[in-house]
N, C-alpha and C positions, 0 to 999 in steps of 0.2 A: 455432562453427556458428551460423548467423542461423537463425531463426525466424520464417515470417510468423505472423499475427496466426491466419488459419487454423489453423496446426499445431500453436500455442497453442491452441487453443477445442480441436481433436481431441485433444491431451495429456490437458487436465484431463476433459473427456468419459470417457474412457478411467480417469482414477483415481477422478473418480464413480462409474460402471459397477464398479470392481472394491472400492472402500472406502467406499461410501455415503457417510453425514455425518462419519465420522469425522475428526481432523486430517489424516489420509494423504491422503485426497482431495483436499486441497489441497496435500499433499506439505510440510507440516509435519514435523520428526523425531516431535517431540512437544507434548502441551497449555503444557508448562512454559514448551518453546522459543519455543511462539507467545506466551503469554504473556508474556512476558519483553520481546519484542519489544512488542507491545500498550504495557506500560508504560512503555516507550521514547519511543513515538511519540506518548504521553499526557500526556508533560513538558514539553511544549513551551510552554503556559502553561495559565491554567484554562480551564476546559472549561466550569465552572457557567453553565447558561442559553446559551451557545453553540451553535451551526449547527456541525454535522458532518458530512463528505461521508466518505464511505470510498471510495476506488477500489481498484478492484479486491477488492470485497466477498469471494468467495467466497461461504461458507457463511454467511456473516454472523454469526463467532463475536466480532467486535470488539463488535456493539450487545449482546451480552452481557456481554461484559467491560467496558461500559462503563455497561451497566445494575446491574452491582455495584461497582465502582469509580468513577463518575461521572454519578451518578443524573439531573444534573443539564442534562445535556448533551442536545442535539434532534438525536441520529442519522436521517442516511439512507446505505444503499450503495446504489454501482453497480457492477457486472461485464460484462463482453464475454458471458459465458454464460449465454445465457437460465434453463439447467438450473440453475447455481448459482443463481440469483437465484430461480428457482422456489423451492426446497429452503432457501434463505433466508427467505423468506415465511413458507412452514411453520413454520421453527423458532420466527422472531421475531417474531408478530403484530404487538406494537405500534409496530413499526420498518417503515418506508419504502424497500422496494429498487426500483429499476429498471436495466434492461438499457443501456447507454451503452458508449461507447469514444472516448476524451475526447479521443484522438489523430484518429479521422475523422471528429465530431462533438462538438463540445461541447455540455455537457449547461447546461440553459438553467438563469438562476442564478447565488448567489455562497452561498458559506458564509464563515463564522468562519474555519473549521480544514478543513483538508482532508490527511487522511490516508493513504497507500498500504503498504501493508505484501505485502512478498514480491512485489511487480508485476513486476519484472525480470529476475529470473536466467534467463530462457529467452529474453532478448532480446539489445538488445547499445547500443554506447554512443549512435547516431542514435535508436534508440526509446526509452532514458532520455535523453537531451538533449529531443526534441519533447513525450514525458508528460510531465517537471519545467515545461517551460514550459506546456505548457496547465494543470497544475492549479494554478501559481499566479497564473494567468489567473483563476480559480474562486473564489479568497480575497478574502477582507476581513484578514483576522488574518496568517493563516502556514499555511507548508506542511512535514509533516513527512513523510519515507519512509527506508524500509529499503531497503541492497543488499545482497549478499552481496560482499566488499573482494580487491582482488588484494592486499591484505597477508596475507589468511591464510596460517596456515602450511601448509598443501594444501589442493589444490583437486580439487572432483570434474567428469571430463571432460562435456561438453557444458553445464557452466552459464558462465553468464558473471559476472565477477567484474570489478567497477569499481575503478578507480586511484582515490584519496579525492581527491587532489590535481587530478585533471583534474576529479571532479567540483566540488570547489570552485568551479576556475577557469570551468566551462562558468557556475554558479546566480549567481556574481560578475558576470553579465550581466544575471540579475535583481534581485539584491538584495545589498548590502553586507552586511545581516545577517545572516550565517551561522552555525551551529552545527555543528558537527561530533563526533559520538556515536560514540566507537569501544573503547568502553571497558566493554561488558555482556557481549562474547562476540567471541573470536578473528577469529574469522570473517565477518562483519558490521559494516554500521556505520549509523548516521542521522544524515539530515543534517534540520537546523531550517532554513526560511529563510521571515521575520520582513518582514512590510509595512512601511514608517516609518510613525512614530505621527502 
């Protein structure tokens, strides 16, 4: 099932309205899982003194994961939903969000590192193909993000779930340097993809 960009904004609407800030609102299982992913997408090299974009912010629980694990790092997100990025404010005073959608506007700018976590699974493989390219449009360093893998061993109906190997070969268009992360949980995977030096 395709998703416009719309019905994504009414989705998450809808689990803000029903879970507040919690991870659910963002449709996280849980803190551990987001977590887990967070340090995934953290590895990619250091962070110390580095520019960081987060797309697809949400709630803006990465500037805090990375305010305890990465003190050192100059977060900003951005989100499609104003509401999140409101509720992101709140939470993270001393962090930078604003409202962007990098696919019908690029957000003006480059960062270090630009990170996406959980952007995809209610899309499909044309809006991950045009997002991977615009945000490493955005970099100086590398781009890191998460999908949810058509290798899992089940899949739940209506998300969408990336082939690893097709995504390879789509980012193989940007960059030879590729990483490929499939190995913190069944179901998921991150891919690194690395400017030349």
């Amino acid at each position: 099932m395709t998703r416009t960009a719309a019905d994504v904004l009414r989705y998450f609407d809808e689990r803000l309205d029903t879970h507040g800030t919690s991870v659910r609102a963002v449709d996280w299982g849980s803190e551990a899982s987001q977590a887990l992913r967070f340090r995934v997408l953290t590895e990619i090299g250091s962070l110390d003194g580095a520019t960081v974009l987060d797309v697809g912010c949400g709630l803006g629980d990465l500037a805090g994961y990375l305010e305890q694990h990465h003190a050192g790092a100059r977060y900003e997100g951005c989100d499609v939903n104003p509401r999140m990025v409101e509720r992101a404010r709140a939470r993270y005073p001393r962090a930078r969000f604003f409202v962007a959608d990098p696919v019908a506007t690029a957000p003006e700018g480059r960062w270090d590192w630009v990170l996406a976590s959980g952007i995809f699974y209610l899309r499909d493989d044309d809006f991950r193909r045009a997002m991977v390219g615009q945000l490493f449009a955005l970099t100086r360093r590398g781009v890191a993000f998460n999908t949810l893998s058509a290798w899992a061993p089940s899949q739940e109906p209506g998300e969408y779930y990336a082939d690893p190997v097709r995504v390879l070969a789509d980012c193989r268009a940007l960059t030879t340097r590729i990483t490929l992360r499939h190995d913190y949980l069944p179901h998921d995977f991150t891919v690194y993809l690395h400017r030349d030096a």
